[in-house]
PDB file with one MODEL, atoms N, CA, C and O in Angstrom:
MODEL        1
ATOM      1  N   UNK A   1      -0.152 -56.512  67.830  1.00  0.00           N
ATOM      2  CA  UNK A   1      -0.221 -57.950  67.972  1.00  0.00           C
ATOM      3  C   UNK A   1      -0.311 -58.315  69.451  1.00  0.00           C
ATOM      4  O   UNK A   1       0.651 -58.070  70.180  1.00  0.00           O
ATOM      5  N   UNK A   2      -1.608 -58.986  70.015  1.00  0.00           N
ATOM      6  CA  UNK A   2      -1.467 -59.467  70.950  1.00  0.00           C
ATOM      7  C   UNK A   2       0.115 -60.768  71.578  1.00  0.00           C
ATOM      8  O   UNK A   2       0.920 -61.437  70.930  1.00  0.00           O
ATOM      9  N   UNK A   3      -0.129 -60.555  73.241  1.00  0.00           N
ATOM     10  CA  UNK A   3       1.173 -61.126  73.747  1.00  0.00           C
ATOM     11  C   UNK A   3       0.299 -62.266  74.254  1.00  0.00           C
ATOM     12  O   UNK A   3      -0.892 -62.302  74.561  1.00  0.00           O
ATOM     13  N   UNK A   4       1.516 -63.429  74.245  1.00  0.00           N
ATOM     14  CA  UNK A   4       0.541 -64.627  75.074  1.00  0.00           C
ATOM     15  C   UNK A   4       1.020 -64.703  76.906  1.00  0.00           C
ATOM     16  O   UNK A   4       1.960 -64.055  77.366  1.00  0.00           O
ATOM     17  N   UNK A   5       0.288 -65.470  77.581  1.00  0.00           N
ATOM     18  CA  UNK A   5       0.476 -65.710  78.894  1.00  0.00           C
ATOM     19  C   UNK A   5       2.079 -66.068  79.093  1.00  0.00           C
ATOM     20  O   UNK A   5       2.634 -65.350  79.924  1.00  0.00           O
ATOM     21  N   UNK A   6       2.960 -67.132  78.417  1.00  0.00           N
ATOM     22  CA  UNK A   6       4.110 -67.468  78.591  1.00  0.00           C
ATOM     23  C   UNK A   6       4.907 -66.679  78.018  1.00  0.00           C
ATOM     24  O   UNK A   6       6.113 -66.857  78.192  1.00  0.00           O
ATOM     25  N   UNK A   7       4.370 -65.428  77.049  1.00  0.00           N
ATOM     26  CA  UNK A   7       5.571 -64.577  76.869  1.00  0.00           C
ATOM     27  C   UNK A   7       5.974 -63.410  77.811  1.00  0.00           C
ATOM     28  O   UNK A   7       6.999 -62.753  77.992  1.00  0.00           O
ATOM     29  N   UNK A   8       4.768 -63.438  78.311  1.00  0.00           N
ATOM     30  CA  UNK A   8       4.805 -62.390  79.503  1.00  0.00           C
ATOM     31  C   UNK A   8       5.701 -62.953  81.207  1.00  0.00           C
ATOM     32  O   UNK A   8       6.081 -62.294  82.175  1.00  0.00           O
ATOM     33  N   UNK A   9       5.742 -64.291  80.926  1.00  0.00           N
ATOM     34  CA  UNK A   9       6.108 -64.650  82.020  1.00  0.00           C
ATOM     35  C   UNK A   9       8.099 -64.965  81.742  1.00  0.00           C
ATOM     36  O   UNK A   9       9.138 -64.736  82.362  1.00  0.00           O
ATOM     37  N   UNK A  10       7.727 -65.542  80.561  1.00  0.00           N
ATOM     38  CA  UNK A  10       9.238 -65.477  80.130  1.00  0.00           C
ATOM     39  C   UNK A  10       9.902 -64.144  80.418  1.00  0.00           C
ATOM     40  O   UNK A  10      10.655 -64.097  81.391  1.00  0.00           O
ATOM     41  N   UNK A  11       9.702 -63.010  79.654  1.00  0.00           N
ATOM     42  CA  UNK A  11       9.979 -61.655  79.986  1.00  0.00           C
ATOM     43  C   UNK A  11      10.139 -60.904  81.692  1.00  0.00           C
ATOM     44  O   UNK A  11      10.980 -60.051  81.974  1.00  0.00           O
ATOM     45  N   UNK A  12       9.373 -61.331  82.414  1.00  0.00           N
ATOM     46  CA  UNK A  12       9.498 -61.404  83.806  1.00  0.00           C
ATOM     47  C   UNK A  12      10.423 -62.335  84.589  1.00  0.00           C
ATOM     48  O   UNK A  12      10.985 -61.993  85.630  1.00  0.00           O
ATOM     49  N   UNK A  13      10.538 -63.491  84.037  1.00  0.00           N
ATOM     50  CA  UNK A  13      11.058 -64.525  84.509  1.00  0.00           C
ATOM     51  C   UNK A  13      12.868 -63.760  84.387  1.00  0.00           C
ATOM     52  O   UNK A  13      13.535 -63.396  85.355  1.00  0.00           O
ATOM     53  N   UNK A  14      13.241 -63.705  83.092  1.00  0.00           N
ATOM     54  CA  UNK A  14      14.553 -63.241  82.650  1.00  0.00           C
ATOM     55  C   UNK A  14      15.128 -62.034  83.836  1.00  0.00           C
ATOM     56  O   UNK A  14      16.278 -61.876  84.247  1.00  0.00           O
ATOM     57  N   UNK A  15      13.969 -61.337  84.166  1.00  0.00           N
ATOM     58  CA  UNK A  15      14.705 -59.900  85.379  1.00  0.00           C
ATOM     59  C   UNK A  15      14.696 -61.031  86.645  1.00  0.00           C
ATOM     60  O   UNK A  15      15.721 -61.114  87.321  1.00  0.00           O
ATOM     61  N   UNK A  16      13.655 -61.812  86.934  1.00  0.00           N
ATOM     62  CA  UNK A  16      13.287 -62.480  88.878  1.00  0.00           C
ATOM     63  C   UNK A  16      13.186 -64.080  88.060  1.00  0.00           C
ATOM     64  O   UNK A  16      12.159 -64.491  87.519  1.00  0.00           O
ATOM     65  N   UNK A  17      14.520 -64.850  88.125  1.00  0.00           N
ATOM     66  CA  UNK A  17      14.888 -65.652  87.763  1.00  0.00           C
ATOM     67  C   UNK A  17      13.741 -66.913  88.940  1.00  0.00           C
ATOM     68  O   UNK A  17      13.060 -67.859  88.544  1.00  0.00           O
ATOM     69  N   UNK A  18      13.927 -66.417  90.370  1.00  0.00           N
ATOM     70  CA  UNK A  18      13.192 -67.234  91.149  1.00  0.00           C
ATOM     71  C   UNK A  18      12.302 -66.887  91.249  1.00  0.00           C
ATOM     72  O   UNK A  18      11.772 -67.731  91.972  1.00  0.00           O
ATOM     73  N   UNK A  19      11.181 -65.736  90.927  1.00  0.00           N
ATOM     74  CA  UNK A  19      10.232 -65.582  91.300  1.00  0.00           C
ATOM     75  C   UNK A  19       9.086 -66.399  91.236  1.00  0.00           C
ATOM     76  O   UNK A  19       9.079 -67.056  90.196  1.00  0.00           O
ATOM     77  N   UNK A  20       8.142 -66.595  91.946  1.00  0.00           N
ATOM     78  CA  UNK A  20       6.229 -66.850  91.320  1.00  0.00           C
ATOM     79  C   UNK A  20       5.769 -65.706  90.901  1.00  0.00           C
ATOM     80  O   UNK A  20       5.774 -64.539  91.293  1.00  0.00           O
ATOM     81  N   UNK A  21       5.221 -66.520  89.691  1.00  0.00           N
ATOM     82  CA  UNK A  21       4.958 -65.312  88.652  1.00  0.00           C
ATOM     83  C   UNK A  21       3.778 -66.803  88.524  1.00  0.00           C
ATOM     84  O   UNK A  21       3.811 -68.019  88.340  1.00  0.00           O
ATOM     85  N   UNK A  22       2.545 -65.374  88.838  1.00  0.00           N
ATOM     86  CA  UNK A  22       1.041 -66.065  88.147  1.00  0.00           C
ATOM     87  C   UNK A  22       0.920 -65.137  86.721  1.00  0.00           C
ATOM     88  O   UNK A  22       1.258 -63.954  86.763  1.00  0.00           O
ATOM     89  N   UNK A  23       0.459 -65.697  85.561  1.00  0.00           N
ATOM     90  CA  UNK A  23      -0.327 -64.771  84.765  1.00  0.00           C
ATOM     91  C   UNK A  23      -1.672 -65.532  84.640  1.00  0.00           C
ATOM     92  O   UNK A  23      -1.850 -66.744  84.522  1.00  0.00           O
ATOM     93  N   UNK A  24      -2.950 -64.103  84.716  1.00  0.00           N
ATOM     94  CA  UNK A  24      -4.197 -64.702  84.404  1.00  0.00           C
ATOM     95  C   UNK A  24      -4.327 -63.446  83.228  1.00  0.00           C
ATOM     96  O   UNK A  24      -3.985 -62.279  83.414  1.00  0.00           O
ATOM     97  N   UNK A  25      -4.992 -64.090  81.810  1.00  0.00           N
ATOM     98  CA  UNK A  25      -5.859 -63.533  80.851  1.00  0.00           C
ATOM     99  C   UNK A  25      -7.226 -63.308  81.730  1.00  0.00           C
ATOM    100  O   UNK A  25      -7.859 -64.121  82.405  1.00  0.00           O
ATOM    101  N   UNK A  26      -7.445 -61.986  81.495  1.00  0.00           N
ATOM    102  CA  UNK A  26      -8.366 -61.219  82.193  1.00  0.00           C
ATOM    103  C   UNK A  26      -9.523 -60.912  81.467  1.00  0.00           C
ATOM    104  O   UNK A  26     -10.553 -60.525  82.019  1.00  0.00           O
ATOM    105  N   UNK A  27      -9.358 -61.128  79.747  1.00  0.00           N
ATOM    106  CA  UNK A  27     -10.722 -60.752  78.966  1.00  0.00           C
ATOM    107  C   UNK A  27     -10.617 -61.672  77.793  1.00  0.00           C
ATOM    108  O   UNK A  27     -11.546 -61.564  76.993  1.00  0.00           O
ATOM    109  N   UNK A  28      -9.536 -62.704  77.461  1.00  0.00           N
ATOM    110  CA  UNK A  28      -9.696 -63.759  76.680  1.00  0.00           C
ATOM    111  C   UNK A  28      -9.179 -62.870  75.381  1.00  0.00           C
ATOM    112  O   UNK A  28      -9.553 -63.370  74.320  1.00  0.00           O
ATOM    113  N   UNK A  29      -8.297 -61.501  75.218  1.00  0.00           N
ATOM    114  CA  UNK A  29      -8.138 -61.176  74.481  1.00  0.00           C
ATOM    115  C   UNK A  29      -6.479 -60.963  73.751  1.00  0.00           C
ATOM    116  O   UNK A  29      -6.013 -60.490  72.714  1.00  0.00           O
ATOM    117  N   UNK A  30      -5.949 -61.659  75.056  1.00  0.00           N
ATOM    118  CA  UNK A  30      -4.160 -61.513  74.619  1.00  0.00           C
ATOM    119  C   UNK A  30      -3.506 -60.067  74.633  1.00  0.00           C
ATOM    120  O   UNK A  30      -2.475 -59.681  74.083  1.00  0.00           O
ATOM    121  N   UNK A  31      -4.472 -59.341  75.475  1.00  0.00           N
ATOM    122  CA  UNK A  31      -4.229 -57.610  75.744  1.00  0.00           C
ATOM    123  C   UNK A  31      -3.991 -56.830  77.149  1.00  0.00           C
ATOM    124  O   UNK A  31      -3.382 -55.998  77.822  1.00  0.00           O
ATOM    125  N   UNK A  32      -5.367 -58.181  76.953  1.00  0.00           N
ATOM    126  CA  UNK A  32      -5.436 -57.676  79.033  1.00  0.00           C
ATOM    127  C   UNK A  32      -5.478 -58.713  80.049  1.00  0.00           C
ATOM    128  O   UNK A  32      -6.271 -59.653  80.084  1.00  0.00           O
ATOM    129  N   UNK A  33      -4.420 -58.417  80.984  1.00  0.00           N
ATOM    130  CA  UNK A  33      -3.638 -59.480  81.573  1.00  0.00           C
ATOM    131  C   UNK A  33      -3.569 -58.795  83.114  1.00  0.00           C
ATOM    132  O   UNK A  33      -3.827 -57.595  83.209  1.00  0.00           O
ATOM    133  N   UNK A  34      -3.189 -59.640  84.428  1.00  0.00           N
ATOM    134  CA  UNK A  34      -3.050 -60.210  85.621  1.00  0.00           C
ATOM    135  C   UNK A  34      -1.925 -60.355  85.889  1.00  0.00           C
ATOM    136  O   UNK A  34      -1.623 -61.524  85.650  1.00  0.00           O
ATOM    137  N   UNK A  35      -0.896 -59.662  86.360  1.00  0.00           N
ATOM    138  CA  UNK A  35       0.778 -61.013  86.909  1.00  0.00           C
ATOM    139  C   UNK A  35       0.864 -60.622  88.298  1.00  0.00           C
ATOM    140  O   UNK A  35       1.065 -59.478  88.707  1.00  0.00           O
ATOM    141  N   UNK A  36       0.616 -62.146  89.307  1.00  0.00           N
ATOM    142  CA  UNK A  36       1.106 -61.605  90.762  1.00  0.00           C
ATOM    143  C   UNK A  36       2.962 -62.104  90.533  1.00  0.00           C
ATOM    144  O   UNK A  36       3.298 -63.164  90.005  1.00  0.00           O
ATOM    145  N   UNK A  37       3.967 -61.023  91.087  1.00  0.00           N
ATOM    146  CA  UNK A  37       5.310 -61.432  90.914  1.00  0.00           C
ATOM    147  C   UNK A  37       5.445 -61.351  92.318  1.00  0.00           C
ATOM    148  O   UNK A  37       5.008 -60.357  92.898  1.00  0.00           O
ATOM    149  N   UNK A  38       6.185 -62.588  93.159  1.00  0.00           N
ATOM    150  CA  UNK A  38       6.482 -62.862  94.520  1.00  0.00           C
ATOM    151  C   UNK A  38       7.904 -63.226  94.165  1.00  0.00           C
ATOM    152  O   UNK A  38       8.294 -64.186  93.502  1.00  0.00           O
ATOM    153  N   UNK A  39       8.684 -62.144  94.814  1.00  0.00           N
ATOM    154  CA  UNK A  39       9.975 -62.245  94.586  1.00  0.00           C
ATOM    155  C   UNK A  39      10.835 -62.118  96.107  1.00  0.00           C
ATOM    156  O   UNK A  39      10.079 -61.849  97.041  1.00  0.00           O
ATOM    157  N   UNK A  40      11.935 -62.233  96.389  1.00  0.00           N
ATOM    158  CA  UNK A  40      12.579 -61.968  97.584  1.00  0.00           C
ATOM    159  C   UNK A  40      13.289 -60.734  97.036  1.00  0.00           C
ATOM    160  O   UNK A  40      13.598 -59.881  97.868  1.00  0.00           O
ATOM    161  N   UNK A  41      13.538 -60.553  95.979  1.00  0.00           N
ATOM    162  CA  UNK A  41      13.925 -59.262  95.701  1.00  0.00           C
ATOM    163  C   UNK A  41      13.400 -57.837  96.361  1.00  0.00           C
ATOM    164  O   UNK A  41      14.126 -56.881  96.633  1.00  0.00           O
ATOM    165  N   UNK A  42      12.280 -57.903  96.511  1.00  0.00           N
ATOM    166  CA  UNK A  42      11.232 -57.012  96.551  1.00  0.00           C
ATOM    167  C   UNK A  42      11.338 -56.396  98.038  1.00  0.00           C
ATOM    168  O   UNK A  42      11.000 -55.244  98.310  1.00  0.00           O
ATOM    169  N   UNK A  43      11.897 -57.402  99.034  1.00  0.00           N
ATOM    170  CA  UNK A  43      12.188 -57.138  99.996  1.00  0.00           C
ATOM    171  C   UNK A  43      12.868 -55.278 100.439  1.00  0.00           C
ATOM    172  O   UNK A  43      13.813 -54.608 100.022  1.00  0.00           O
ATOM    173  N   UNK A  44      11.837 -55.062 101.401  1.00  0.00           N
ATOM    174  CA  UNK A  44      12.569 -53.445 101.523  1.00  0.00           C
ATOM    175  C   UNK A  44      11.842 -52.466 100.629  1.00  0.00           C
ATOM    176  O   UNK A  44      11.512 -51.338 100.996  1.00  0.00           O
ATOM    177  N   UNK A  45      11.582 -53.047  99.262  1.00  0.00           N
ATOM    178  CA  UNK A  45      11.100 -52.022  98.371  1.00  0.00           C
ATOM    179  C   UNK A  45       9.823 -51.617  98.710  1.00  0.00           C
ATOM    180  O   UNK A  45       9.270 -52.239  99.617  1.00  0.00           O
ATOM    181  N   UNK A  46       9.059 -50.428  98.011  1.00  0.00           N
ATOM    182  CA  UNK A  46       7.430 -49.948  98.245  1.00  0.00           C
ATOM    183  C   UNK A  46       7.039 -50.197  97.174  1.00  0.00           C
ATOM    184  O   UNK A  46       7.532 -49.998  96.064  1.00  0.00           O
ATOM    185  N   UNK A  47       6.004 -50.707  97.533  1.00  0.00           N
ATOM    186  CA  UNK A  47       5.409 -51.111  95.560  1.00  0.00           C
ATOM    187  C   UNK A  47       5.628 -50.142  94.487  1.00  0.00           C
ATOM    188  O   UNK A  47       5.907 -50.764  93.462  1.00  0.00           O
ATOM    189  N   UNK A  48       5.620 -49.004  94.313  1.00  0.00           N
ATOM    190  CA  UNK A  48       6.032 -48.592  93.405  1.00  0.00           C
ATOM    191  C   UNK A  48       7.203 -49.131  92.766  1.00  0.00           C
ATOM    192  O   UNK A  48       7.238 -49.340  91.554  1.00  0.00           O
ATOM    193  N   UNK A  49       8.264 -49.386  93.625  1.00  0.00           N
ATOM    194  CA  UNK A  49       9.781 -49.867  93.053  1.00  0.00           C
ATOM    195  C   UNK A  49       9.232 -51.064  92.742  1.00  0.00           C
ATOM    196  O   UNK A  49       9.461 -51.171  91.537  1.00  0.00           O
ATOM    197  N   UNK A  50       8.536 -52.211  93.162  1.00  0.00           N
ATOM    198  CA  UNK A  50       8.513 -53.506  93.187  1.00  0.00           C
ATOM    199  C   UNK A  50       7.739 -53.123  91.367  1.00  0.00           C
ATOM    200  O   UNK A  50       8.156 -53.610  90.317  1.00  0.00           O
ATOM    201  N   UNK A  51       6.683 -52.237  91.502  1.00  0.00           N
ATOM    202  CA  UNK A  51       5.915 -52.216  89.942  1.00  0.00           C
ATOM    203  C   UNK A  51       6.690 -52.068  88.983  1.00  0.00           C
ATOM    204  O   UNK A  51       6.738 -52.807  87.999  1.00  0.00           O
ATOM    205  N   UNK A  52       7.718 -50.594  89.290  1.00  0.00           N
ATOM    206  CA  UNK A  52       8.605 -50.233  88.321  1.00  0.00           C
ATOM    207  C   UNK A  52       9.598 -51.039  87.840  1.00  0.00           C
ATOM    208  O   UNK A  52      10.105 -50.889  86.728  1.00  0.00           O
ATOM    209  N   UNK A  53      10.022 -52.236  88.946  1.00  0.00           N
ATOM    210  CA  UNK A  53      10.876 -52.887  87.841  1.00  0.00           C
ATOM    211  C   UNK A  53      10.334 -54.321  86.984  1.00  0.00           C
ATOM    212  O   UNK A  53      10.974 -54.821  86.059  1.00  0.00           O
ATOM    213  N   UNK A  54       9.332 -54.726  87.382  1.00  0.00           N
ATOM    214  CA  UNK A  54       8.456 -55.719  87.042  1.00  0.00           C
ATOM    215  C   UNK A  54       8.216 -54.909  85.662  1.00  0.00           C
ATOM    216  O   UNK A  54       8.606 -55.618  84.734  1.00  0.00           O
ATOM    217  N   UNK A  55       7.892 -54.119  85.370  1.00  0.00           N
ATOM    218  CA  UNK A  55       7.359 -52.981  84.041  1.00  0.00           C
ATOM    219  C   UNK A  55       8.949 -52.743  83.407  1.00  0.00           C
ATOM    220  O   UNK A  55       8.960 -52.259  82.275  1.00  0.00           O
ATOM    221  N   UNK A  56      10.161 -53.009  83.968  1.00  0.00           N
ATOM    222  CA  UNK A  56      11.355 -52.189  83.191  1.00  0.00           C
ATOM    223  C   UNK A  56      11.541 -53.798  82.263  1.00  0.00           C
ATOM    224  O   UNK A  56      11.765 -53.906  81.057  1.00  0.00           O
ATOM    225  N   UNK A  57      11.410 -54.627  83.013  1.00  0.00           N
ATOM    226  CA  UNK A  57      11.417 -56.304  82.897  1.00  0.00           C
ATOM    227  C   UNK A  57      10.846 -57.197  81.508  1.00  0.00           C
ATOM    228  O   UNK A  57      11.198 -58.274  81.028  1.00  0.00           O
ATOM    229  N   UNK A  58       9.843 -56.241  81.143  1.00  0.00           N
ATOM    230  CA  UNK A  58       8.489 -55.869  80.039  1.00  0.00           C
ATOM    231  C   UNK A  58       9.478 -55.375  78.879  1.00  0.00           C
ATOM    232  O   UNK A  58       9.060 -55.612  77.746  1.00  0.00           O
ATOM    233  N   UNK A  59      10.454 -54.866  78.948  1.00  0.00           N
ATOM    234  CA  UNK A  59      11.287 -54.355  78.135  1.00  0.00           C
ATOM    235  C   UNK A  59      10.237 -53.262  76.877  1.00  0.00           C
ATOM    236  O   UNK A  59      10.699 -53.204  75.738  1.00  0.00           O
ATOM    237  N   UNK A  60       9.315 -52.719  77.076  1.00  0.00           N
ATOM    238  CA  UNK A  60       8.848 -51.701  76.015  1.00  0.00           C
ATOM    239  C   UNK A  60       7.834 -52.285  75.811  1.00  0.00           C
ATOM    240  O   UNK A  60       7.120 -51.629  75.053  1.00  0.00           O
ATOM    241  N   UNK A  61       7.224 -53.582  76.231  1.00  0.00           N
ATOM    242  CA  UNK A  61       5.946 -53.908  75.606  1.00  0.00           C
ATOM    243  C   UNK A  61       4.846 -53.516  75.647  1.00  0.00           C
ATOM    244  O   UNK A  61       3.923 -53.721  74.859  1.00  0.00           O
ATOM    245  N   UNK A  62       4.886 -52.789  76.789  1.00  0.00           N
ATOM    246  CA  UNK A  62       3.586 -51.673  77.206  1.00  0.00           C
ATOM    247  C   UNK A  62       3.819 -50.223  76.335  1.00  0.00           C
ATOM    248  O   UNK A  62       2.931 -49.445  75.985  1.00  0.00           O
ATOM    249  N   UNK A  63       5.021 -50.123  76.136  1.00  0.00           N
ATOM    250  CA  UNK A  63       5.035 -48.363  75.850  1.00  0.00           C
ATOM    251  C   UNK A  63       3.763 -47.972  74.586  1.00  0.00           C
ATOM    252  O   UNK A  63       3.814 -48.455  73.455  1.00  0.00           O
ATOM    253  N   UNK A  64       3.166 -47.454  74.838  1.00  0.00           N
ATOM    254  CA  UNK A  64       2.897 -46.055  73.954  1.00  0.00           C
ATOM    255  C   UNK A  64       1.472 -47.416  73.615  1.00  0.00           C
ATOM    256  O   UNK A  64       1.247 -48.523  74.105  1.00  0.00           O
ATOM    257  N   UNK A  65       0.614 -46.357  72.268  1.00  0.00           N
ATOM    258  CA  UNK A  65      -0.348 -47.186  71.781  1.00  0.00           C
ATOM    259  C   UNK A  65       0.225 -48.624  70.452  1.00  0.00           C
ATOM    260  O   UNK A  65      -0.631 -49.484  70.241  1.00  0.00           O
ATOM    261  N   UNK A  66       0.808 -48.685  70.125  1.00  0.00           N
ATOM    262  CA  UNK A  66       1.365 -49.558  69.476  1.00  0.00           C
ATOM    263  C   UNK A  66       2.227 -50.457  70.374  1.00  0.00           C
ATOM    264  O   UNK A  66       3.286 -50.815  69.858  1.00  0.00           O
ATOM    265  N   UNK A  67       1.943 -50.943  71.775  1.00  0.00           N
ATOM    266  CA  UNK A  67       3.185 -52.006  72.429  1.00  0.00           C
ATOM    267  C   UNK A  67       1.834 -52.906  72.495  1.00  0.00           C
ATOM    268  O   UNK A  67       0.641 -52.612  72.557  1.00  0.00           O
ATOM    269  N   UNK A  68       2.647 -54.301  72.450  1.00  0.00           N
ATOM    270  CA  UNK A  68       2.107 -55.317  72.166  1.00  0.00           C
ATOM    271  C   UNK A  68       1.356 -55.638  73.212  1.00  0.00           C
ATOM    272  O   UNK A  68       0.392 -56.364  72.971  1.00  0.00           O
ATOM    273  N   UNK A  69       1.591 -55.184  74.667  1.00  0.00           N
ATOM    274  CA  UNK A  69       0.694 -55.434  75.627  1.00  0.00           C
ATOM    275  C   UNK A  69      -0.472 -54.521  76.388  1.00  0.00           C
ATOM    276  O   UNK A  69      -0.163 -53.778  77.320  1.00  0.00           O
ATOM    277  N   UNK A  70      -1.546 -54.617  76.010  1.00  0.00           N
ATOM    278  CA  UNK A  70      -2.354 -53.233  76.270  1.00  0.00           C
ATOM    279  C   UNK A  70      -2.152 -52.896  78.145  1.00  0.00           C
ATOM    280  O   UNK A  70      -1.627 -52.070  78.892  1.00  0.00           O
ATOM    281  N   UNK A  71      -2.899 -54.058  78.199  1.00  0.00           N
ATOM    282  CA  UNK A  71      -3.023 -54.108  80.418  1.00  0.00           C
ATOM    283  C   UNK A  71      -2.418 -54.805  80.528  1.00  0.00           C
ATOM    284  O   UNK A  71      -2.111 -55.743  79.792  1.00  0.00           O
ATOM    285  N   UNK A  72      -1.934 -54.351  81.982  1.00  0.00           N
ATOM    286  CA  UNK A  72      -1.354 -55.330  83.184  1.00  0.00           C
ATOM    287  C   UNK A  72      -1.805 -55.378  84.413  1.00  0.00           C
ATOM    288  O   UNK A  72      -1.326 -54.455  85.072  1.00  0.00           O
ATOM    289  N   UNK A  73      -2.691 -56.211  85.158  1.00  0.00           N
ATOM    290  CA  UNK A  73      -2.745 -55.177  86.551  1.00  0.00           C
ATOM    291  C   UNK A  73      -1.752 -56.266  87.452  1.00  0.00           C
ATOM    292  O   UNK A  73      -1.862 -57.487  87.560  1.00  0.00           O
ATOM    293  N   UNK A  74      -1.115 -55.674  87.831  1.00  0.00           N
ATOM    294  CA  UNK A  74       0.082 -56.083  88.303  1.00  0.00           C
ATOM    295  C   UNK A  74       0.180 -55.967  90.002  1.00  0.00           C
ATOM    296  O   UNK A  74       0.364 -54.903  90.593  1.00  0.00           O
ATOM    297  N   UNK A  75       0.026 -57.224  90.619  1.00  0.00           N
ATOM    298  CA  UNK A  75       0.645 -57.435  92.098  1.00  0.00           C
ATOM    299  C   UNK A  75       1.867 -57.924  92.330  1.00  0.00           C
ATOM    300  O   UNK A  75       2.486 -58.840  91.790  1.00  0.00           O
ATOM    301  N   UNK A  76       2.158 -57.131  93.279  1.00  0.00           N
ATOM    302  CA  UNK A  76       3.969 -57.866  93.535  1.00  0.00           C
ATOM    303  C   UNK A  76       4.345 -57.554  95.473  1.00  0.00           C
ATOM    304  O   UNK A  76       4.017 -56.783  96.374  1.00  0.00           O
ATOM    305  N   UNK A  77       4.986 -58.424  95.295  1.00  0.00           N
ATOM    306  CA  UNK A  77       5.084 -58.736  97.194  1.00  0.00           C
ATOM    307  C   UNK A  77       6.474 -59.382  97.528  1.00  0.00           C
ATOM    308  O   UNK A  77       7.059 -59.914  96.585  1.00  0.00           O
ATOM    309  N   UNK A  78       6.880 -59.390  98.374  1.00  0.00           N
ATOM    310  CA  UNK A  78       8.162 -60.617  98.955  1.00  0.00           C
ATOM    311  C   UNK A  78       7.409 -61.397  99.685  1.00  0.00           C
ATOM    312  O   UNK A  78       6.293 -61.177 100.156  1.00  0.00           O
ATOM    313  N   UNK A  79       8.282 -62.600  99.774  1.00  0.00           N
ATOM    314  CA  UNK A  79       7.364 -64.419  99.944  1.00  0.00           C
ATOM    315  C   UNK A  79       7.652 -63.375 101.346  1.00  0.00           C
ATOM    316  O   UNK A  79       8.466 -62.523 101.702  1.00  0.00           O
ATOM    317  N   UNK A  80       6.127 -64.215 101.981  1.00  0.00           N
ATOM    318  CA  UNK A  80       5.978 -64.527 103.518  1.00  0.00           C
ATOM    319  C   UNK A  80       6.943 -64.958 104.043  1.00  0.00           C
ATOM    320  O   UNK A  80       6.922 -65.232 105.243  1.00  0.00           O
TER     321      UNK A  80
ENDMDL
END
């Protein structure tokens, strides 16, 4: 079952309570998706950490071929 734009952001939102969180639908298909997450959290971290917890945040929705979210391509940064 495809995920919508606000469930993905809800789910993100719940780990980076303050963050900007963009989501863009990327193929109009509810599969494949866009999130820039601008957090102050992020501060210090290397994107990998900044990806990995943005993805722990997802709580399983990506895992395996049966998770509800196929793509993500995922940017993440601390505010300027």
């Amino acid at each position: 079952m495809a995920m919508e734009a606000h469930e993905i952001e809800a789910l993100i939102r719940a780990s980076f309570p303050e963050a900007k969180i963009t989501i863009t639908d990327l193929a109009g298909d509810g599969n494949h998706y866009a999130a820039e997450v601008i957090d102050e959290s992020f501060r210090g971290q290397n994107r990998v950490q900044q990806q990995r917890a943005v993805y722990a945040a997802l709580r399983g929705k990506m895992d395996g071929p049966s998770g509800e979210l196929h793509a993500l391509a995922l940017t993440t940064k601390a505010p300027d």
